[in-house]
C-alpha positions in Angstrom: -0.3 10.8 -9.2 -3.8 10.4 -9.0 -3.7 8.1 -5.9 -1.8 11.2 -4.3 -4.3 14.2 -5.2 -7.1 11.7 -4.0 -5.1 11.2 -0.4 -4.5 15.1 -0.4 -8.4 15.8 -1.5 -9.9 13.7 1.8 -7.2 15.3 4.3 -8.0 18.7 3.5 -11.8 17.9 3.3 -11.4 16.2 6.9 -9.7 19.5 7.9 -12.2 21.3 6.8 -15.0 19.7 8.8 -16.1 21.8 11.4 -17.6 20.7 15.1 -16.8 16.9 15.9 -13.9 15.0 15.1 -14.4 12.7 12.2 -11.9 10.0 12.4 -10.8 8.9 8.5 -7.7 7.4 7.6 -7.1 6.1 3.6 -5.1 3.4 1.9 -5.0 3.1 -1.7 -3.9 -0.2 -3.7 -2.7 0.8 -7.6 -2.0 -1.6 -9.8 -2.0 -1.8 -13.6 -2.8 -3.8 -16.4 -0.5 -5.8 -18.2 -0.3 -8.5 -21.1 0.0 -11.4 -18.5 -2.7 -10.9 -17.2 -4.9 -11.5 -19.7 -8.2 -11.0 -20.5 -9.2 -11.8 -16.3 -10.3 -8.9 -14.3 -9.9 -10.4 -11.3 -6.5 -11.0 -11.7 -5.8 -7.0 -11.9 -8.2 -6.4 -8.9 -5.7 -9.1 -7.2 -2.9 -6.7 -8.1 -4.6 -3.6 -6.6 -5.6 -5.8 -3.5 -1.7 -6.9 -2.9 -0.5 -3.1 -3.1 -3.6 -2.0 -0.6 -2.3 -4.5 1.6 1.6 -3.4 1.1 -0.2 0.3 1.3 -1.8 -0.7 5.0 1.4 -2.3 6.1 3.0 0.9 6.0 0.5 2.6 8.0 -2.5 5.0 7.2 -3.0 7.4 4.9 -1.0 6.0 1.9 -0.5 4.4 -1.3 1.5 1.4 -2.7 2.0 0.5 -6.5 2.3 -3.0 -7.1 4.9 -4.7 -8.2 4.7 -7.6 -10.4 8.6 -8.2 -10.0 9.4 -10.9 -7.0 11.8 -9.6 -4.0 15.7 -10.1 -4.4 15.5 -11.7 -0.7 13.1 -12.8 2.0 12.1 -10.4 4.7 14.0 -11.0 7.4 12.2 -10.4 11.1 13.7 -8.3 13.3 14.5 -11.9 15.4 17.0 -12.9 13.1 18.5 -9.6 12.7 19.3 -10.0 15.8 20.3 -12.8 16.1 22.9 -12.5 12.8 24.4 -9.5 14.7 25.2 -11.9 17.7 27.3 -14.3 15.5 28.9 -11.8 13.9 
């Protein structure tokens, strides 16, 4: 929630700029602390880096949570997508 308001706040501050253009775009990493990680900073500042990545990916103006919980599958490129629906 707060990652939202925050994204909402700039955007309407950005609209309210008058005269030239000011280009600002915003990605937010969130992450939270848990038991496994211990008593290391750095290994929740990791977390939030991993989800501002995952937010980036996406494209501007976002937010990602991370998730501590590995993928059910690879990512598969859009290469062997393709090349699956050939076979098939």
């Amino acid at each position: 929630m707060v990652a939202s308001r925050i994204l909402e706040v700039c955007r309407q501050d950005a609209a309210a700029c008058v005269g030239a253009e000011i280009p600002i775009s915003l990605s937010i990493g969130v992450a939270q602390w848990t038991r496994e990680m211990g008593s290391f900073p750095d290994r929740l500042m990791a977390a939030a880096d991993h989800a501002l990545y995952a937010a980036k990916k996406r494209g501007k103006n976002g937010y990602a949570v991370y998730d501590p919980a590995p993928p059910l599958a690879p990512e598969i490129g859009a290469e062997a997508v393709a090349d699956l629906r050939q076979h098939a």
